[in-house]
C-alpha positions in Angstrom: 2.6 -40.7 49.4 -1.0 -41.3 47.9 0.8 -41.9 44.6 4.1 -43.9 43.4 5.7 -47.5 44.4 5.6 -49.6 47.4 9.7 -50.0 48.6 11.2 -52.0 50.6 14.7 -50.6 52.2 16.2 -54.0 53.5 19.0 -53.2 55.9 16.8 -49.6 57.1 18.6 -49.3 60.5 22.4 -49.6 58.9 24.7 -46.7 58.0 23.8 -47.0 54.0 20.2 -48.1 54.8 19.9 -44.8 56.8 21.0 -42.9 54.3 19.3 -44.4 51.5 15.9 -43.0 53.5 17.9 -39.8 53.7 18.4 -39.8 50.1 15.0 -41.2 48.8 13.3 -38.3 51.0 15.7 -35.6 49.5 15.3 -36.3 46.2 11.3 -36.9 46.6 11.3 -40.2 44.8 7.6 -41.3 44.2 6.7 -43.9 47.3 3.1 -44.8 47.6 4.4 -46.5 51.3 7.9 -47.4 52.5 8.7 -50.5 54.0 11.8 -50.9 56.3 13.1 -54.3 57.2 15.9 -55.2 59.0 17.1 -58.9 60.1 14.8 -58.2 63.1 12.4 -55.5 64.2 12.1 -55.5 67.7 9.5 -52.7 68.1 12.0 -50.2 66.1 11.0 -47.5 63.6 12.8 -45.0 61.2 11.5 -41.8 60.4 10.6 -40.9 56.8 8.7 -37.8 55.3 7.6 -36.6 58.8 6.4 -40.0 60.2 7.4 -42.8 62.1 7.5 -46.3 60.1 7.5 -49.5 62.1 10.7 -51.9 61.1 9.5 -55.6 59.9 11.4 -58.4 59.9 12.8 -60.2 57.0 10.5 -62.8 55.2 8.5 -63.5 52.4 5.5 -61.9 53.4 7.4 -58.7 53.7 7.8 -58.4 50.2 4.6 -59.2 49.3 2.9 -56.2 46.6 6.3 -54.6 47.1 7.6 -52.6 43.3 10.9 -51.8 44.6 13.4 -53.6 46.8 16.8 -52.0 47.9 18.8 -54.2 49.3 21.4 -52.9 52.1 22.4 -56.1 54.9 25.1 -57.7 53.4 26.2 -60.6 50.8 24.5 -63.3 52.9 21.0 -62.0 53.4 20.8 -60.9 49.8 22.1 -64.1 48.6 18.7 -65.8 50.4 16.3 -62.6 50.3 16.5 -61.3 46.6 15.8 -63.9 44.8 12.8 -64.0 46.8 11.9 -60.6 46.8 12.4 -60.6 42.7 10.0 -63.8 42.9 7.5 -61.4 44.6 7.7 -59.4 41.7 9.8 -56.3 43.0 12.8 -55.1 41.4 15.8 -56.3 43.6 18.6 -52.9 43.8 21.3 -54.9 46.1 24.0 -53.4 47.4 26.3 -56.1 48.4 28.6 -58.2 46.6 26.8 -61.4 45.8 25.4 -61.3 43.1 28.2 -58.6 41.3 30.3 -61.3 39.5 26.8 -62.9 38.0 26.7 -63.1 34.3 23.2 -62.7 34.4 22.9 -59.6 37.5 23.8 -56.2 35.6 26.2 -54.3 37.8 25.4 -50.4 37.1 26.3 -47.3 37.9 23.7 -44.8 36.3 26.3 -42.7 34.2 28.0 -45.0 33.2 25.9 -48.1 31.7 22.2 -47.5 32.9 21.2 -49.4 29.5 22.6 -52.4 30.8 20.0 -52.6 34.0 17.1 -52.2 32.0 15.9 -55.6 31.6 17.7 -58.0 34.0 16.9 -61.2 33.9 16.9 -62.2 37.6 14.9 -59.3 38.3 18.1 -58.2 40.0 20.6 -55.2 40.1 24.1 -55.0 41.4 25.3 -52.1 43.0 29.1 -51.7 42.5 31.7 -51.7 45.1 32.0 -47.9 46.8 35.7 -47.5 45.3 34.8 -49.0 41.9 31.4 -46.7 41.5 33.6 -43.0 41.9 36.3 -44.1 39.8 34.8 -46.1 36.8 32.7 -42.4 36.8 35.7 -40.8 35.7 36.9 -43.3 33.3 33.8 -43.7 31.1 34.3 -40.3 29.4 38.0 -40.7 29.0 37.4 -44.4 28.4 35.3 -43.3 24.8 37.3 -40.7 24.4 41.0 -42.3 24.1 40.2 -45.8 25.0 41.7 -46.9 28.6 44.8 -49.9 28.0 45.7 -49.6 32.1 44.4 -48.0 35.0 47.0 -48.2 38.0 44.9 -46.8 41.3 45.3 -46.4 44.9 42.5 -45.9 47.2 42.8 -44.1 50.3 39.7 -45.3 52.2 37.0 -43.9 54.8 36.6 -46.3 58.0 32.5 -45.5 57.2 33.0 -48.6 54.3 32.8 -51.1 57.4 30.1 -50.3 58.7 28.2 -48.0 61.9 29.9 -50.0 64.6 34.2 -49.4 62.8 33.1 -45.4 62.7 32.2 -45.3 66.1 35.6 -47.7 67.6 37.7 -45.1 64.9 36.0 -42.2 66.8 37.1 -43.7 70.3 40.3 -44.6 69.0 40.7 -40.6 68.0 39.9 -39.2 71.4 42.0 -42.2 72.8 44.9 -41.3 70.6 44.7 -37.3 71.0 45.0 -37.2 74.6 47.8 -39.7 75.0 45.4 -43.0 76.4 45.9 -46.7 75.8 44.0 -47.0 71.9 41.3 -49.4 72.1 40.9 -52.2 68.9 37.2 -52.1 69.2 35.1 -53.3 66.0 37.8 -52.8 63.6 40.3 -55.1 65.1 43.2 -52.9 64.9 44.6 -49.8 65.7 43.2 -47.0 62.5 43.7 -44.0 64.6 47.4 -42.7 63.5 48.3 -45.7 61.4 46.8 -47.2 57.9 45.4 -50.4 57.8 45.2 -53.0 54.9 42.2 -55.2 56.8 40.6 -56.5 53.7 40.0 -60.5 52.9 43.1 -61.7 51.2 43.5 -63.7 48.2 46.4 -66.1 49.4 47.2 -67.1 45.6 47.6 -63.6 44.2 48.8 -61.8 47.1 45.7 -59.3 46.5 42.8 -58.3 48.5 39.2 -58.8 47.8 38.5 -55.4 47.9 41.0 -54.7 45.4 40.0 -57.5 42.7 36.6 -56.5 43.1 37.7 -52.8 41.1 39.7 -55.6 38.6 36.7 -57.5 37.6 33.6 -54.5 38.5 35.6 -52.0 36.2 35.7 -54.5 33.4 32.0 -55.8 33.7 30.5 -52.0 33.9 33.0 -50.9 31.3 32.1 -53.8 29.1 35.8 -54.3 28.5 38.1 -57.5 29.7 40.9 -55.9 28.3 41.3 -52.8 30.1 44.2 -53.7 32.8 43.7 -52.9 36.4 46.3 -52.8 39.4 44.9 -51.3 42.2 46.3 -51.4 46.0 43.6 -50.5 48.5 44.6 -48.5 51.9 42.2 -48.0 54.9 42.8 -44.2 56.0 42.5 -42.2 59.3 39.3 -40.4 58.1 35.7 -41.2 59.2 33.7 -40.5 55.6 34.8 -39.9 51.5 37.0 -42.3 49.6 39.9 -40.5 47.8 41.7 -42.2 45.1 45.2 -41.7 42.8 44.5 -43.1 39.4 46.9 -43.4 36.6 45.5 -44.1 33.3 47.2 -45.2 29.7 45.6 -44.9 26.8 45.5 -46.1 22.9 45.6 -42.7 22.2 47.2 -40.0 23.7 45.5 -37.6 25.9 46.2 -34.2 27.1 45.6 -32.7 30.3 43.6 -30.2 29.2 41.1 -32.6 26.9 40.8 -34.6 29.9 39.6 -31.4 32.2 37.2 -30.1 29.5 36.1 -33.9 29.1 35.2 -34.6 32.5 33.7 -31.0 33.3 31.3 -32.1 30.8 30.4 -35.1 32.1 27.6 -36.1 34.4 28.0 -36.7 38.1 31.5 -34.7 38.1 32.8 -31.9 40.2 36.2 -30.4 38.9 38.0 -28.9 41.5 41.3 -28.7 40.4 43.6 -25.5 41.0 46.8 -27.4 42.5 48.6 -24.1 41.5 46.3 -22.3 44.7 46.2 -25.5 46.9 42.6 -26.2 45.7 41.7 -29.9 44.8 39.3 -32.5 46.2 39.5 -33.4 50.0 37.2 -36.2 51.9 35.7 -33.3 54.2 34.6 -31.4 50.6 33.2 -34.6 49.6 31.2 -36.0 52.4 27.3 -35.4 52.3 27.4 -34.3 49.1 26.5 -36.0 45.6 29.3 -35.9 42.8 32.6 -37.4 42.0 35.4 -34.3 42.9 38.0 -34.6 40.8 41.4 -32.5 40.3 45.4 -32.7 40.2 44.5 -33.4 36.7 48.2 -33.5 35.1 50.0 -35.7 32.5 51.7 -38.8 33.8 55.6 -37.8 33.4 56.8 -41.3 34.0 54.1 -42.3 30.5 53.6 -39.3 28.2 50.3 -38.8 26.8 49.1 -41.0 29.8 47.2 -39.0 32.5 47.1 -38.7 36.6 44.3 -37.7 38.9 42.7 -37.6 42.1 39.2 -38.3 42.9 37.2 -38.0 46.1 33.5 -38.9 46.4 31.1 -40.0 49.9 31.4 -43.6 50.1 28.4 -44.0 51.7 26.1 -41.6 49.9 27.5 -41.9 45.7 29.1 -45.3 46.8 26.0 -46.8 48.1 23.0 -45.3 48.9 22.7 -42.6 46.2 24.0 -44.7 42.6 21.0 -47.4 44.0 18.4 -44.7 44.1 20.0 -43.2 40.7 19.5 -46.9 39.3 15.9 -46.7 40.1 15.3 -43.0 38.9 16.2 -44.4 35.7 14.2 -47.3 35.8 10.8 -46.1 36.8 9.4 -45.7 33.2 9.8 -49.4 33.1 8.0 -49.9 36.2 4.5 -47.9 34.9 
């Protein structure tokens, strides 16, 4: 660590920030010395490349002489800590949804529109929404191939997307469930264990909720297309890690099945596992700790000929989160000297 960037992992202690030490660790990302800051640091440390690191607390001074920011605590602290940290001279990687929407914040996922993130002028990047990042790297290649007119998706989502404390009340509410006991609520508010939950903010005036705008408007903005037409419905699942999603996709030109597969087994960050005939295509348990987009059950949409149906499963957490903010600033570390 005698060489390479000073970073800043803002949220350290959480479920992505965890993993983002994880990740920047496995991959060997060039850290001169790592800085973990949480909302408070109360004597804690993380562990990173074989030694302890002592958490400090969010403020200004913590950014001072930092290169690299990622930001992992949620839409209000980065709302009043990146702009800060970008002051300082670091560039700002934020992973929540505050500043996605921002004409002037590039929202990026690294295979899809890295060009886009190169010079930003707030000094900050957006990470995309877990669901939006796996699918919109499947749609890019068949996006320039065909060009997309709809996308019609339904997510299928992993508890993990609210956070340390939801995994652990889903877990309790498992046991609970299995052996027949009253089914504690706990942090998710509901009962997720046996059921599917649709827990998201809602948008009274469209019916919609937040979490499923966000793929409308994301999917356009990374895509750099307001036409392309999104309906998605979003589903909280009985699993503990992976999203899985069912996309549907029209285009101006017809696709086959088999372009599509020899499309996206070319393409980077995807896994094709897809032999429906055998029982083999992607499942959350495949998915989980691991880096790509799986995709399979590719197949022509009978209901809109020369359309085309999928699946897609990829770790929330890890692609999602943690992993497309680190692939942001492999990208961007020529720019950084």
């Amino acid at each position: 660590m005698s060489e390479g960037l000073r970073v800043a992992v803002v949220g350290a202690t959480g479920l992505v920030g965890t993993e983002m030490l994880k990740i920047l660790e496995e991959r060997k990302f060039p850290i001169r010395e790592l800085v973990p800051v949480a909302s408070r640091a109360d004597g804690r440390t993380v562990r990173f490349a074989g030694s302890d690191h002592e958490v400090v607390a969010i403020s200004e001074e913590a950014f001072q002489g930092i290169d690299l920011a990622l930001f992992s605590a949620g839409g209000g602290p980065s709302k009043t800590w990146s702009p800060v940290a970008a002051a300082a001279g670091a560039l700002v990687i934020d992973n929540s949804s505050a500043f996605r929407r921002d004409p002037d914040v590039p929202l990026c996922v690294p295979e899809v529109n890295l060009e886009a993130a190169r010079n930003p002028k707030k000094g900050i990047i957006a990470n995309p929404n877990c669901s939006t990042i796996q699918m919109v790297v499947v749609l890019k290649p068949l996006h320039d191939a065909a060009r997309i007119r709809r996308v019609v998706v339904a997510t299928y989502q992993a508890i993990s997307g609210a956070g340390a404390s939801a995994v652990a009340a889903f877990r309790e509410q498992a046991r609970a469930f299995g052996n027949e006991r009253p089914v504690p609520k706990g942090a998710i508010g509901d009962v997720l264990a046996g059921d599917l939950l649709m827990h998201w903010s809602r948008d009274v005036a469209t019916g919609y909720q937040e979490e499923e705008l966000k793929m409308v408007h994301e999917t356009q903005k990374i895509l750099g297309d307001d036409s392309i037409r999104v309906s998605p419905t979003a589903v909280r699942v009985p699993v503990a890690m992976s999203h899985s999603e069912a996309i549907t996709i029209e285009f101006e030109r017809p696709l086959t099945p088999g372009l599509a597969r020899e499309i996206l087994s070319q393409a980077a960050g995807i896994e094709i596992v897809d032999d429906f005939t055998r029982g083999r295509y992607p499942k959350p348990s495949d998915a989980t700790g691991t880096d790509p987009v799986y995709v399979g059950r590719i197949r022509e949409d009978v209901g809109n000929p020369g359309g085309i149906q999928l699946w897609c499963v990829a770790d929330n957490i890890r692609k999602g989160a943690a992993l497309n903010a680190i692939q942001i600033a492999e990208g961007l570390m020529p720019l950084k000297g």
